[in-house]
C-alpha distance (Angstrom), angle and dihedral (degrees) to the residues before:
residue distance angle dihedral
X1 . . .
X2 3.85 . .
X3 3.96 87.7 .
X4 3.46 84.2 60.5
X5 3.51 109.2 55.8
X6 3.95 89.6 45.2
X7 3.96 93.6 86.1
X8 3.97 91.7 40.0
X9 3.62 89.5 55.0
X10 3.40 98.9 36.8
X11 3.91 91.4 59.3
X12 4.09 88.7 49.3
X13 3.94 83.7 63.1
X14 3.61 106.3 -99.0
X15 3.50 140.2 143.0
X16 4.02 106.6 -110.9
X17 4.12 125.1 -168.8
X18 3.79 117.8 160.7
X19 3.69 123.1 -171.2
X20 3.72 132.9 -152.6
X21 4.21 93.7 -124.0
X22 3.84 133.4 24.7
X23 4.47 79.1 -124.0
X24 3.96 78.8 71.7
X25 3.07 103.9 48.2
X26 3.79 92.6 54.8
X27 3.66 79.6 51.8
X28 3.81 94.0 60.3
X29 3.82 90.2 47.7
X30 3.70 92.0 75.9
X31 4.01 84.1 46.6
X32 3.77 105.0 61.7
X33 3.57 148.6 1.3
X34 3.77 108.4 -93.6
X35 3.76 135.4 -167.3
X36 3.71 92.5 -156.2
X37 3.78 144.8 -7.3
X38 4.19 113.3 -141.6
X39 3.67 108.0 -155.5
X40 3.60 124.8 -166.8
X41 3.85 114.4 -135.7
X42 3.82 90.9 -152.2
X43 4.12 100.0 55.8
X44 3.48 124.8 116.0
X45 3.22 135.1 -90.2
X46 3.52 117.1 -9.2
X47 3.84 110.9 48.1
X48 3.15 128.4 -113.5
X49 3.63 100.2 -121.2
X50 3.61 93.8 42.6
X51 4.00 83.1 44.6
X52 4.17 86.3 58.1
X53 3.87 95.7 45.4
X54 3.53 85.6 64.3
X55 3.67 102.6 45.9
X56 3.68 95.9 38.3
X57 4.35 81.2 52.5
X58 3.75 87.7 52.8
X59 4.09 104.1 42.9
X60 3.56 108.4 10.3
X61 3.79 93.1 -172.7
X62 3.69 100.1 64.2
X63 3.84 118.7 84.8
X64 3.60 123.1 -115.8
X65 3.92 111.2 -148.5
X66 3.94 116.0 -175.3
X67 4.06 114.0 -156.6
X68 3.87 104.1 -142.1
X69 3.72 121.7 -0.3
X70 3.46 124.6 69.5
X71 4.50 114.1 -110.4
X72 3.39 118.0 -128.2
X73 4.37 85.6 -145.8
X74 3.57 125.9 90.6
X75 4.06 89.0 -144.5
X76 4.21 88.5 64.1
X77 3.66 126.7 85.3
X78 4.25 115.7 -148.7
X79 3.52 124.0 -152.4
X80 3.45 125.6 168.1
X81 3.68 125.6 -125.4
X82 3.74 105.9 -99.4
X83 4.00 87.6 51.8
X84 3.54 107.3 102.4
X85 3.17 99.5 137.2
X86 3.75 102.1 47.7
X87 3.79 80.1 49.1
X88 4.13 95.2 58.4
X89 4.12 81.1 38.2
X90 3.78 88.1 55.5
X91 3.69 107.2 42.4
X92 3.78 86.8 51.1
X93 3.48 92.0 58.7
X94 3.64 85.6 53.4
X95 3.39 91.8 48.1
X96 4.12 95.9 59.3
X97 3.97 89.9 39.8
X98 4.18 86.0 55.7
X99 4.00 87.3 51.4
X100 3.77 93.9 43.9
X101 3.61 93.4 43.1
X102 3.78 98.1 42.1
X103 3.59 105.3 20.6
């Protein structure tokens, strides 16, 4: 799913890294400034909840979005896996709250 959206986005203008294990992405948080962090529920190892706690410890300000499961935290977004539009719709949205916020 997450290999998916990377050309969709991509084409909308964004930045786009994927990792191999939610472990790396928290390993990329310390890296760069992101937006958002996409999490598939269905990786392995780590969960992607568990994955999300951690990131959303380390940089409260980015958003945590979780493709297929539903989060049991108020500071995660959901979508489900055949919602890549709603996803591009979403992190946009994100995207002009960031500029308003922090302009």
């Amino acid at each position: 799913m997450i290999k998916g959206l990377y050309g969709p986005l991509r084409d909308s203008g964004y930045q786009i890294e994927t990792s191999e294990h939610p472990a790396d992405a928290i390993k990329s948080v310390f890296a760069a400034p992101y937006l958002s962090v996409v999490l598939d529920s269905r990786d392995i190892g780590m969960t992607a909840t568990d994955a999300a706690a951690v990131i959303k410890s380390i940089r409260p300000d980015i958003s945590v979005i979780i493709i297929g499961k539903d989060a049991a935290n108020d500071d995660l977004y959901t979508m489900q896996p055949d919602a890549i539009d709603k996803l591009k719709e979403l992190i946009q949205e994100l995207s002009l709250l960031k500029m308003k916020i922090h302009p």
